[in-house]
DOKOL-848942 format. One record per residue: x, y, z of N, C-alpha, C in turn; residue number from 1. Coordinates in Angstrom, 2 decimals, always signed. Layout:
<atoms>
ATOM|X|Y|Z|X|Y|Z|X|Y|Z|NUM
...
</atoms>
This chain:
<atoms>
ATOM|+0.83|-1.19|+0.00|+0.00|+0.00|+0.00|+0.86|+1.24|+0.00|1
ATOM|+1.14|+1.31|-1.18|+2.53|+2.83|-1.48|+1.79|+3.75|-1.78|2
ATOM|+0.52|+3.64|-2.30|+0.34|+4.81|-2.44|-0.56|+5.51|-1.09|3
ATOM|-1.11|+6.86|-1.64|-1.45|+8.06|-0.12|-3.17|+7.12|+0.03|4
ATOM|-3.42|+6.93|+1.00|-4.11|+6.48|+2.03|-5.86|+6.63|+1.78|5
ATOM|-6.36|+6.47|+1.73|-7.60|+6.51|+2.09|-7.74|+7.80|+3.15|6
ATOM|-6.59|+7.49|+4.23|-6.79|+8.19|+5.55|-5.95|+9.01|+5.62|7
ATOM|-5.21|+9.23|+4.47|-3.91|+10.25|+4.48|-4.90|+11.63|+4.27|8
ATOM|-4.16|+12.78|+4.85|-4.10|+14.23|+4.92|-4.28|+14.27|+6.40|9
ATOM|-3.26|+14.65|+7.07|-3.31|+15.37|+8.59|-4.38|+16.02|+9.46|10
ATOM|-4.80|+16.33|+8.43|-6.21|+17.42|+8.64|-7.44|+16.84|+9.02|11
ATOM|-8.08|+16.85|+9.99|-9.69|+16.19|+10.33|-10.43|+16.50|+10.64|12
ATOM|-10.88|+16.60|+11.96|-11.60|+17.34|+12.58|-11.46|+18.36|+13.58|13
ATOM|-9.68|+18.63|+13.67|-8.88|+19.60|+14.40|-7.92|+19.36|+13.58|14
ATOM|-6.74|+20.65|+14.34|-5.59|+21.45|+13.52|-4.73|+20.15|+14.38|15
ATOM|-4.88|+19.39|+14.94|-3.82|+18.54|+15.79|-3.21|+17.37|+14.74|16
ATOM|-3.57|+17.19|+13.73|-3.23|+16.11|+12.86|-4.63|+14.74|+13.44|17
ATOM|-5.39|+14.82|+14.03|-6.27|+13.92|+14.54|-7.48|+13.78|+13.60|18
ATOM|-8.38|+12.55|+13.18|-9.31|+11.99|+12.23|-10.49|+12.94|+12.85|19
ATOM|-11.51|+12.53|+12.27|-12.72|+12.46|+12.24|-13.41|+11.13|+11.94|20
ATOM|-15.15|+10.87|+12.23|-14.83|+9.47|+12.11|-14.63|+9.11|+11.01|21
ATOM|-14.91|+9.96|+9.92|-15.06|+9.14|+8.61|-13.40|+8.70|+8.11|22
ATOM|-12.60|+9.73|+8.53|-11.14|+9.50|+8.17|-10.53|+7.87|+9.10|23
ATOM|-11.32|+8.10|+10.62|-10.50|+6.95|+11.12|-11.34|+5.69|+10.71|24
ATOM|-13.11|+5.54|+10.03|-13.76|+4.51|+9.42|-12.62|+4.14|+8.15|25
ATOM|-12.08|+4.80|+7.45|-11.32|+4.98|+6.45|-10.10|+4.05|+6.74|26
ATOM|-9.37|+4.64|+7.55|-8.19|+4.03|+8.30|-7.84|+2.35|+8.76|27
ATOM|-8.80|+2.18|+9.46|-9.34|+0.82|+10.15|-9.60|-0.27|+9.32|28
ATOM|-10.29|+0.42|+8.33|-10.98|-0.43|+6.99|-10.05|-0.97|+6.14|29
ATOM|-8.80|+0.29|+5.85|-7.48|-0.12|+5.00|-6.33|-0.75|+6.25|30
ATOM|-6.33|-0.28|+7.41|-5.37|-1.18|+8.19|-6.07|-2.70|+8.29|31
ATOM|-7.18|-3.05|+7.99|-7.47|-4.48|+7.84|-6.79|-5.50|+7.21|32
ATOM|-6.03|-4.29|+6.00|-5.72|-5.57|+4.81|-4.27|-5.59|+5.13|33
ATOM|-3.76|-5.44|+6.34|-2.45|-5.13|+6.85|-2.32|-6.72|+7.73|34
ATOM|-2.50|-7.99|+6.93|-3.35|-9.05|+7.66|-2.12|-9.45|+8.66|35
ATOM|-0.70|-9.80|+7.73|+0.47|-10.17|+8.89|+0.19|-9.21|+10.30|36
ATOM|+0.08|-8.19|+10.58|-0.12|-7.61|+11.48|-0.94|-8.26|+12.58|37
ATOM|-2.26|-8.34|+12.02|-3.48|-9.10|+12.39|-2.94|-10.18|+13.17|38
ATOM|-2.10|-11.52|+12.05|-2.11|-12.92|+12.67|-0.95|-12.69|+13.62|39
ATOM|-0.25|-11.89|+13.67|+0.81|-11.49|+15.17|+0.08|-11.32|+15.90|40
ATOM|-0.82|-10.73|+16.17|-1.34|-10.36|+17.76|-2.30|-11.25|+18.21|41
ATOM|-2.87|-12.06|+16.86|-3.49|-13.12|+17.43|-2.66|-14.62|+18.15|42
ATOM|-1.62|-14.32|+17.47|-0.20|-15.27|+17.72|-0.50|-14.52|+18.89|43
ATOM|-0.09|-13.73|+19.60|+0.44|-13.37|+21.22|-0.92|-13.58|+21.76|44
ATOM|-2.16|-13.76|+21.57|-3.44|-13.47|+22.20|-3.34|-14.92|+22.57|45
ATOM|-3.07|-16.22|+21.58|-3.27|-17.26|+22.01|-1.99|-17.86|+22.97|46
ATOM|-1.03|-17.18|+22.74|+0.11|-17.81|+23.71|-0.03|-17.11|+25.25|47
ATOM|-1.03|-16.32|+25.45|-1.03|-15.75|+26.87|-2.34|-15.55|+27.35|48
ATOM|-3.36|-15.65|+26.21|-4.44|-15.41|+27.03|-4.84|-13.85|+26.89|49
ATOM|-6.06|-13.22|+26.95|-6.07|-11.92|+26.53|-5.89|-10.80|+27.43|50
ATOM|-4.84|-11.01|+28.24|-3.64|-10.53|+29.21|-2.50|-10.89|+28.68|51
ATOM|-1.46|-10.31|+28.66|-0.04|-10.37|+28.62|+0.15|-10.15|+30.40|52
ATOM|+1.25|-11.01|+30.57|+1.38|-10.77|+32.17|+3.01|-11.03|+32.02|53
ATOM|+3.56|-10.33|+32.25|+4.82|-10.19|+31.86|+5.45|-11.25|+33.22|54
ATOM|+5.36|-11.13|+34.46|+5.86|-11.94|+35.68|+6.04|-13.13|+35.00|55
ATOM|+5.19|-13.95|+33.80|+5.58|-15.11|+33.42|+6.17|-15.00|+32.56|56
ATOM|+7.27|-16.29|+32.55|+8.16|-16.44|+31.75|+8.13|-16.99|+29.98|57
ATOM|+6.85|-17.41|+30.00|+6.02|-17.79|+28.63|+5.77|-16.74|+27.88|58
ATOM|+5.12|-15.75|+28.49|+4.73|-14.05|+28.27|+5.62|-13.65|+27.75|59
ATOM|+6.67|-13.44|+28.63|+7.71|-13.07|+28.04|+8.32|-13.23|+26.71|60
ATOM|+8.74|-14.44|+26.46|+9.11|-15.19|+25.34|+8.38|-14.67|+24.29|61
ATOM|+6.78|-15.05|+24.50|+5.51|-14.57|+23.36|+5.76|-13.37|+22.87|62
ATOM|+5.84|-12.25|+23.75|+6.28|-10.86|+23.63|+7.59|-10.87|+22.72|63
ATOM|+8.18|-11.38|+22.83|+9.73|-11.03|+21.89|+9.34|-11.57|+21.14|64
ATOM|+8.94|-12.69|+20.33|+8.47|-13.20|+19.33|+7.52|-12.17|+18.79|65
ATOM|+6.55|-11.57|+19.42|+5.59|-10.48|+18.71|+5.90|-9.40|+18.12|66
ATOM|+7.12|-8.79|+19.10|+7.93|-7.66|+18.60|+8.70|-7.40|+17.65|67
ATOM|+9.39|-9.25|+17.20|+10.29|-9.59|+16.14|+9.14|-9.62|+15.21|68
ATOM|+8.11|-9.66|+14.87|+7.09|-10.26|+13.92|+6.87|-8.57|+13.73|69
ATOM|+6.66|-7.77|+14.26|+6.03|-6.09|+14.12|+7.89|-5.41|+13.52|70
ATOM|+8.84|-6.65|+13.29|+10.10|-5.70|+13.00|+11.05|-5.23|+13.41|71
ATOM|+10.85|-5.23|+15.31|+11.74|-4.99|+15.99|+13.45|-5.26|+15.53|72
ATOM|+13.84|-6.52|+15.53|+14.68|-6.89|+15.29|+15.36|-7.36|+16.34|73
ATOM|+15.08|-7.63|+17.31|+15.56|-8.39|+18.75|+16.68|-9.28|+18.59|74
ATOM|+17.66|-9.81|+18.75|+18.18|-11.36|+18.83|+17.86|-12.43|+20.09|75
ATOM|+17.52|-13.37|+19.21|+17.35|-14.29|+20.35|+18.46|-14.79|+21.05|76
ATOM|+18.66|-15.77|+22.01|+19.91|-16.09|+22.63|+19.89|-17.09|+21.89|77
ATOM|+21.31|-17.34|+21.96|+21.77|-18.69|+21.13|+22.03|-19.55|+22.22|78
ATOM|+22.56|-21.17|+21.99|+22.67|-21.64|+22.96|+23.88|-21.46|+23.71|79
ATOM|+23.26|-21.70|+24.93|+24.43|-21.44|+25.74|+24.82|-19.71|+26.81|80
ATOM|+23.77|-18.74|+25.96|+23.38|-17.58|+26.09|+22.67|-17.33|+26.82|81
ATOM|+22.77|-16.28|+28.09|+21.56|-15.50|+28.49|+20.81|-15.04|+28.23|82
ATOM|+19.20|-15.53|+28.24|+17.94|-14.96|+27.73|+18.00|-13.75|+28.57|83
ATOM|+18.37|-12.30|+27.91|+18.75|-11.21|+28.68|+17.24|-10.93|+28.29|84
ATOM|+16.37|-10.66|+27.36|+15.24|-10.12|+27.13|+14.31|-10.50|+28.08|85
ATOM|+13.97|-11.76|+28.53|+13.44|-12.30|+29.61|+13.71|-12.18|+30.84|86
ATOM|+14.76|-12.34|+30.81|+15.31|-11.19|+32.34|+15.37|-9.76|+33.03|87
ATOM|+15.46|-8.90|+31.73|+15.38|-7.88|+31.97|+14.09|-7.34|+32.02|88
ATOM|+13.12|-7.70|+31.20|+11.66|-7.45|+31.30|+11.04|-8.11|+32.59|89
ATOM|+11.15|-8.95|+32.75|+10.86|-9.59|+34.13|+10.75|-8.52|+34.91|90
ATOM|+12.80|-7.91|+35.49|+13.10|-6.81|+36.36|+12.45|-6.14|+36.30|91
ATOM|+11.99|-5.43|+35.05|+11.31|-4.03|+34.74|+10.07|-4.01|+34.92|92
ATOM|+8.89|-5.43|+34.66|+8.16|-5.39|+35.24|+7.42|-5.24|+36.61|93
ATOM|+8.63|-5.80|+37.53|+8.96|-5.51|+39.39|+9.05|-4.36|+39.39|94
ATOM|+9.62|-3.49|+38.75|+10.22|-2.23|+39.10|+8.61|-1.45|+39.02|95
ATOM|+7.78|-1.67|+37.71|+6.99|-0.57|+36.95|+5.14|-1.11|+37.12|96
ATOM|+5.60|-2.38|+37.11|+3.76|-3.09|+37.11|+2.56|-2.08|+37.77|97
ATOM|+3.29|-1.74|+39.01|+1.92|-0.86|+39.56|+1.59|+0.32|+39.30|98
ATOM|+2.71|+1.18|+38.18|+2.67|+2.38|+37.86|+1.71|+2.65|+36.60|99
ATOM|+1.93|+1.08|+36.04|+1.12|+1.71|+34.92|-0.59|+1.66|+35.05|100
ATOM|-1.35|+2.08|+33.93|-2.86|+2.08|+34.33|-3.87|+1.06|+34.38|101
ATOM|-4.57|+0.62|+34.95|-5.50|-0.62|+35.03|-5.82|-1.28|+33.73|102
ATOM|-5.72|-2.23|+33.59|-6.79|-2.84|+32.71|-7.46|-2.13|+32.09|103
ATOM|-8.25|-2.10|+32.57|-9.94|-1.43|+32.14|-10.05|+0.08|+31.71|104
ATOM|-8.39|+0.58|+32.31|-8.30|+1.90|+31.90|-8.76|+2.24|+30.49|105
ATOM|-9.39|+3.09|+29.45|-9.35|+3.72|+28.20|-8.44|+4.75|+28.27|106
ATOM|-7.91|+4.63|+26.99|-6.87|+6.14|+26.22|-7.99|+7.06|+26.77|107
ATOM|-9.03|+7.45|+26.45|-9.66|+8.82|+26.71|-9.77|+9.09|+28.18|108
ATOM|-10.10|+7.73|+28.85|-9.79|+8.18|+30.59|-8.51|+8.21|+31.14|109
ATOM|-7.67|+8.38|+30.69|-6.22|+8.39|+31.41|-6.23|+9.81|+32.03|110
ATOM|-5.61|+10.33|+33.10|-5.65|+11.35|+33.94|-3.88|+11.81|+33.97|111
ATOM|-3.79|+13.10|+33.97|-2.70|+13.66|+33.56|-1.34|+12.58|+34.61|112
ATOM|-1.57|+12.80|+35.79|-0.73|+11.93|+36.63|-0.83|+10.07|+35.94|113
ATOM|-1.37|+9.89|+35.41|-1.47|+8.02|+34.52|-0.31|+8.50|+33.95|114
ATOM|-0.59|+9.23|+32.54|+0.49|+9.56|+31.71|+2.02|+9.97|+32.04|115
ATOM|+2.11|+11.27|+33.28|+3.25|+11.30|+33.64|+3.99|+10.01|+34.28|116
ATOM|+3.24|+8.97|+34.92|+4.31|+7.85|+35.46|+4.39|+6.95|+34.11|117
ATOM|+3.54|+6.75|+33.29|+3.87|+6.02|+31.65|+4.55|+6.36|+31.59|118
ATOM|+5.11|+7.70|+31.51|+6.09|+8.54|+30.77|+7.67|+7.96|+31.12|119
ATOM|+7.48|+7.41|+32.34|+8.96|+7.20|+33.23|+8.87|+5.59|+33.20|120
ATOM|+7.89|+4.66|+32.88|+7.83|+3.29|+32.73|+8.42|+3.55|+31.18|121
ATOM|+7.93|+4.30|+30.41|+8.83|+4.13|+29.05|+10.00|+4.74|+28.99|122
ATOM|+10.25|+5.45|+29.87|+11.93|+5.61|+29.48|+12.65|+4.34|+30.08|123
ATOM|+12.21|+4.26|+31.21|+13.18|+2.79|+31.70|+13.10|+1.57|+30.75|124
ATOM|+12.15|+1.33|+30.22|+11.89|+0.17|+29.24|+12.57|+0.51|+27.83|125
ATOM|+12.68|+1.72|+27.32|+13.20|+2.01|+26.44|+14.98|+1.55|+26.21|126
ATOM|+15.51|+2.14|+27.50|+16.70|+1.94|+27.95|+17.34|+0.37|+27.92|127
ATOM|+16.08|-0.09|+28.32|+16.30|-1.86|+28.83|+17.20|-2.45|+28.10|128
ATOM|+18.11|-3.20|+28.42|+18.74|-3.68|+27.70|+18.25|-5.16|+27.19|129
ATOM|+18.32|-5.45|+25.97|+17.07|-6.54|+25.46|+17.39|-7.08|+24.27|130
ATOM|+19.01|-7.19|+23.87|+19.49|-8.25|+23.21|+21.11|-9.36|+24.23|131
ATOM|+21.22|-10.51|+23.75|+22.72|-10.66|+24.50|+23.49|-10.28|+23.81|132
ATOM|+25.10|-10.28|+23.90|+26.14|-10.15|+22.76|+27.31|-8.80|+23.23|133
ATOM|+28.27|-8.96|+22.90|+29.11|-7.98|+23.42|+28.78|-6.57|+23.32|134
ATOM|+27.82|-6.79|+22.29|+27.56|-4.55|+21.82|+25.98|-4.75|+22.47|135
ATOM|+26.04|-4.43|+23.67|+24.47|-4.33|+24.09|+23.41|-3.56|+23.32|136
ATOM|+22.07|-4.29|+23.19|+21.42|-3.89|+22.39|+20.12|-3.20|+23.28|137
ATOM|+19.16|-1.59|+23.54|+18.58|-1.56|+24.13|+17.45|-1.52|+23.63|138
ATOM|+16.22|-2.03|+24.19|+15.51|-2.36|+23.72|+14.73|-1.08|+22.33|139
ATOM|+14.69|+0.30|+23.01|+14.50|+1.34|+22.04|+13.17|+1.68|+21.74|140
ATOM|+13.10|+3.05|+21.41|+11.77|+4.07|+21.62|+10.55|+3.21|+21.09|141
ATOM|+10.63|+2.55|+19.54|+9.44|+2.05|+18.98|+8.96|+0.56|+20.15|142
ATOM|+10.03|-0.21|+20.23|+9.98|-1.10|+20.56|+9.01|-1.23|+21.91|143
ATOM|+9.72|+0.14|+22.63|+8.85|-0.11|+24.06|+7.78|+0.47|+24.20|144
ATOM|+6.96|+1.14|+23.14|+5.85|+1.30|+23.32|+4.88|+0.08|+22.26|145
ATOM|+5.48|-0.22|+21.91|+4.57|-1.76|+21.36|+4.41|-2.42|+22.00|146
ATOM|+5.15|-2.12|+22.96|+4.97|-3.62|+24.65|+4.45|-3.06|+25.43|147
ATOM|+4.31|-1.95|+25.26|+3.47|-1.31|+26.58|+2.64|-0.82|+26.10|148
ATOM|+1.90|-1.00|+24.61|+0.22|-1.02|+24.17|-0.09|-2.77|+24.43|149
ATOM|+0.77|-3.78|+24.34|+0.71|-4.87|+24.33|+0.13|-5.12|+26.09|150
ATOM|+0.98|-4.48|+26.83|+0.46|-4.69|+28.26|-0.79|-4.04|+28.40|151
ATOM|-1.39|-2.79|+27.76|-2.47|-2.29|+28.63|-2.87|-1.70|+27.00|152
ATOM|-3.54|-2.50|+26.13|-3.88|-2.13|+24.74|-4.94|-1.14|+24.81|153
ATOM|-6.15|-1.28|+25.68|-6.80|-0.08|+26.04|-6.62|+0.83|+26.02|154
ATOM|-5.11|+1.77|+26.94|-5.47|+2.98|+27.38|-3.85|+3.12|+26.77|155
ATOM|-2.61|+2.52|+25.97|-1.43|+3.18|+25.43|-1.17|+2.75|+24.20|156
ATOM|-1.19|+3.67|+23.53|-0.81|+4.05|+21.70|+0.54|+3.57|+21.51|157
ATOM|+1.21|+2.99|+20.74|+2.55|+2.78|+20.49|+2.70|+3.75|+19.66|158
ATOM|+3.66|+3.64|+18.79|+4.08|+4.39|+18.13|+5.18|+3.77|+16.95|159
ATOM|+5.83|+4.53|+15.91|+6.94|+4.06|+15.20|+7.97|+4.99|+15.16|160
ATOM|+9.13|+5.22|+14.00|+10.02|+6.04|+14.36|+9.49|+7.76|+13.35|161
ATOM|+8.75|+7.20|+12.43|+8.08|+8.24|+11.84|+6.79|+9.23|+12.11|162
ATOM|+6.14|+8.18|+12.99|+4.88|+8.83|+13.61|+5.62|+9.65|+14.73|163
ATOM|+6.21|+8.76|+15.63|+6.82|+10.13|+16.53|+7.82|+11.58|+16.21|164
ATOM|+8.14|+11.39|+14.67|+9.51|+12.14|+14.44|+8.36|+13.49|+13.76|165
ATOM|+7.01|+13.02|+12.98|+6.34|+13.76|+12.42|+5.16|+14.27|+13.63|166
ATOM|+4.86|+13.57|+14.48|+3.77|+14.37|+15.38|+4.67|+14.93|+16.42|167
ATOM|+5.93|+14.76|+16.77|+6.28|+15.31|+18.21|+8.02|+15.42|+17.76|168
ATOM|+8.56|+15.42|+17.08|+10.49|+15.78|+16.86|+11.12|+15.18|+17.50|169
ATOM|+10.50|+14.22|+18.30|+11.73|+13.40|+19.18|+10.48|+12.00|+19.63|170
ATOM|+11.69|+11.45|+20.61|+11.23|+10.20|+21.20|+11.39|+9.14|+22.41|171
ATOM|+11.99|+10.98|+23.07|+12.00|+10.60|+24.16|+10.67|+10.43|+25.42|172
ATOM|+10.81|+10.68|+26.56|+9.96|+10.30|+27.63|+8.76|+11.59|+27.51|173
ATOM|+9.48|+12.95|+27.43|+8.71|+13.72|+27.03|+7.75|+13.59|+26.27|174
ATOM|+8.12|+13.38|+24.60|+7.25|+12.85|+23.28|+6.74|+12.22|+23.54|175
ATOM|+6.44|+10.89|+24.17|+5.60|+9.95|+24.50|+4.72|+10.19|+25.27|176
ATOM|+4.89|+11.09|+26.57|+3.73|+11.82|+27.19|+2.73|+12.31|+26.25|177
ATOM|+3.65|+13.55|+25.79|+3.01|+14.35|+24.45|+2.07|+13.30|+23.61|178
ATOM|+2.72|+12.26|+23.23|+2.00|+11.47|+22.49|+0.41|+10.99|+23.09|179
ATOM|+0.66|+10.66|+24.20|-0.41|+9.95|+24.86|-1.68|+11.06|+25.27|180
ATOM|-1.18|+12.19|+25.04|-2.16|+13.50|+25.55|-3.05|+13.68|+24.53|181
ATOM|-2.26|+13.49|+22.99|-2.66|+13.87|+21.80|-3.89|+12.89|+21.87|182
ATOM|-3.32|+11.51|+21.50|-4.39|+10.54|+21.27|-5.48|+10.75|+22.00|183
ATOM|-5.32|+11.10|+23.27|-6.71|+11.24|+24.59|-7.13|+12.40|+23.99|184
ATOM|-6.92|+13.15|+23.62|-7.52|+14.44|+22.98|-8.45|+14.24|+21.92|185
ATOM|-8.00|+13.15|+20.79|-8.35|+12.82|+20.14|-9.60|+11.72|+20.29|186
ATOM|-9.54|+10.79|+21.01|-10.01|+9.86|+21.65|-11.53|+10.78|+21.98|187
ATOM|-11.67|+11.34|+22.97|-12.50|+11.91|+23.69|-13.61|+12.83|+22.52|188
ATOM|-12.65|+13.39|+21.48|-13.25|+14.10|+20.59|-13.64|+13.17|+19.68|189
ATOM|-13.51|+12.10|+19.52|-14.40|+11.06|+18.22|-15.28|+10.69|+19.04|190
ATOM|-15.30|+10.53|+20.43|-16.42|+9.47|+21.20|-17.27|+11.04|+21.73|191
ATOM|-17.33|+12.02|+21.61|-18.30|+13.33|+21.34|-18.68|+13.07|+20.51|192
ATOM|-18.27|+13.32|+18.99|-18.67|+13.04|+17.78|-19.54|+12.56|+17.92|193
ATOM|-18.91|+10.78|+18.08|-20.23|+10.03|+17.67|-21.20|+9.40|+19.00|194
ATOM|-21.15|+10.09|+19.91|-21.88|+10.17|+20.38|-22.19|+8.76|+21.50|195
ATOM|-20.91|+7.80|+21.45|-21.26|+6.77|+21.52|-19.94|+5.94|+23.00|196
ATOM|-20.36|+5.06|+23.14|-19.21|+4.65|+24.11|-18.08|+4.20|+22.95|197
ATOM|-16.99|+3.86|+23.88|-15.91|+3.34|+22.63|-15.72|+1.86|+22.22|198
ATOM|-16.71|+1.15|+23.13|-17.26|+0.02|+22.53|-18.47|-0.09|+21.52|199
ATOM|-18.98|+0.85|+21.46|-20.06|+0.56|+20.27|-19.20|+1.86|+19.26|200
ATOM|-18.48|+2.31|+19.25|-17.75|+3.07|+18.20|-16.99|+2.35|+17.49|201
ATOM|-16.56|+0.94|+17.90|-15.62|-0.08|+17.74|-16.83|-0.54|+16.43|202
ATOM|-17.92|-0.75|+17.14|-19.17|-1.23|+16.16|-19.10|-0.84|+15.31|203
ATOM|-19.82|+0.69|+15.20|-19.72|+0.99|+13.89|-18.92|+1.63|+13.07|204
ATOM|-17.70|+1.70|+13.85|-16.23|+1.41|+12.64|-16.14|+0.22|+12.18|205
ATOM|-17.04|-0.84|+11.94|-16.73|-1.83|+11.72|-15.21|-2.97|+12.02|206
ATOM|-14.85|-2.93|+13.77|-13.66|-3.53|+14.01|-14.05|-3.49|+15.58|207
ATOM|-15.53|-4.40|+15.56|-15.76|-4.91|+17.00|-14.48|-5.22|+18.23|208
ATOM|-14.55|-4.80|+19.17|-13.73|-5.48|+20.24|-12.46|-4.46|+20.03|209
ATOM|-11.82|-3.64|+18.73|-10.47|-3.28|+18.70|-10.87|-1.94|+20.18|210
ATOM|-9.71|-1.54|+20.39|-9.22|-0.52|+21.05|-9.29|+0.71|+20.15|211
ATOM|-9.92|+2.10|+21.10|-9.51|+3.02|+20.21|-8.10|+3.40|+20.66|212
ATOM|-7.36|+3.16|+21.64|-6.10|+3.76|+21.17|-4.95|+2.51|+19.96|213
ATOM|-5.84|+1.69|+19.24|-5.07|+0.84|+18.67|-5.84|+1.85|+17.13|214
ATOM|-6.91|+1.91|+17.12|-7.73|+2.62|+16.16|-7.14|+3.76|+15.52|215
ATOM|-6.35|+4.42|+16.49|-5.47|+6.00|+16.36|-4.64|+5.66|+15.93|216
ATOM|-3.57|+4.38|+16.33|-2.53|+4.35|+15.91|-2.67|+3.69|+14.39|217
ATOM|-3.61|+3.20|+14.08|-3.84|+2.45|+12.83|-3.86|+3.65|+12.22|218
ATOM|-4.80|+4.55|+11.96|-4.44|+5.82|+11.23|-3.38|+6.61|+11.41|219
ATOM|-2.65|+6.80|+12.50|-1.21|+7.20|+12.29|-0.60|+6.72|+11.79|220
ATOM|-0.34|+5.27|+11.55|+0.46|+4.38|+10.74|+0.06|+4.87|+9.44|221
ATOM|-1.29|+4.68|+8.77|-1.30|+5.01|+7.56|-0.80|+6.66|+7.05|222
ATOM|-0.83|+7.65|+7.69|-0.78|+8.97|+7.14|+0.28|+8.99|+7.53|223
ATOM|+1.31|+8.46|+8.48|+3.01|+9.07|+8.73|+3.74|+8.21|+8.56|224
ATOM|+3.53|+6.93|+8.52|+4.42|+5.64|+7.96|+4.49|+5.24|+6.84|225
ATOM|+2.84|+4.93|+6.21|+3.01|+3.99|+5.45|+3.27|+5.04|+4.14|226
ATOM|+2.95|+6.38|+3.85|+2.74|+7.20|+2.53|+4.18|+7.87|+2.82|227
ATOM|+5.42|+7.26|+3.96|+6.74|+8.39|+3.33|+7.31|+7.45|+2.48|228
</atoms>
């Protein structure tokens, strides 16, 4: 899909670069045919259950496999090697589990204090170190917010290296706040729109059950990734 988007032009229903519904009905409809995408997350849905729980060591594993499938580029351990990815996520999960937002949380209900401690669970995860091998590899900006929409798909947007470089100039802890404000901004203003909870908006975007902060990022993908 090279060429400009269905859902391409920045412009929607605000000056923020954010849809309207017809742009993100648009979006959703063409991220459908994005199917490898699709059978990855159903790959991680069936290896964990529709929780990711990182404390286990299966989770874990599933997760690096998901991340390598979205592109990351991870290395696995060879034999004889420390599964550093599994270890270190483990740690980081001890360190961060209670900071981040519930379950049940939505992108549009997140409360300014949710976002600021996200903000500091993704820099540490970012940092993580999350390949073995003499030139340490850290895990890195895209990477750790795909695992941390993966942990709490509800209420955190991932991102790529283009969506963040075109909505916010960087990609650090800051930008990712920034990021997460935008989407809730956005979020809140489609479920005005249409008038509807964000489970029956799921409806009639036709993509029952998805997340709207997975919904946002599907149209960010198309207008800042997929058309440079």
């Amino acid at each position: 899909m090279g060429s400009r988007s269905a859902a391409s032009g920045p412009g929607g229903s605000g000056t923020d670069g954010g849809p309207d519904l017809e742009r993100l009905r648009a979006a959703v409809g063409e991220f459908a045919g994005y199917t490898a995408a699709e059978r990855s997350w159903e790959r991680l849905l069936l290896a964990t259950g529709p929780w990711v729980d990182p404390a286990l060591a299966a989770h874990r594993r599933a997760l690096l496999t998901w991340l390598n499938a979205w592109g990351c580029r991870l290395r696995y351990p060879r034999e004889g090697e420390p599964d550093v990815f599994c270890a270190e996520t483990g740690a980081w999960w001890e360190r961060w589990r209670d900071r981040l937002p519930g379950r049940d949380v939505a992108l549009a209900q997140l409360g300014d204090a949710e976002i600021d401690a996200v903000g500091e669970c993704y820099a540490d995860l970012a940092a993580m170190r999350a390949a073995p091998g003499s030139r340490p590899r850290s895990l890195g900006p895209t990477a750790a917010t795909k695992m941390l929409h993966a942990l709490r798909p509800r209420a955190l947007m991932p991102w790529d290296a283009a969506i963040a470089d075109a909505l916010h100039g960087a990609r650090g802890a800051d930008a990712y706040r920034a990021h997460l404000r935008l989407g809730r901004r956005w979020a809140r203003r489609l479920l005005a729109e249409a008038g509807l909870d964000e489970e029956a908006l799921a409806v009639r975007l036709g993509r029952p059950g998805r997340p709207l902060a997975k919904m946002l990022d599907d149209y960010c993908y198309l207008v800042f990734t997929a058309t440079t």
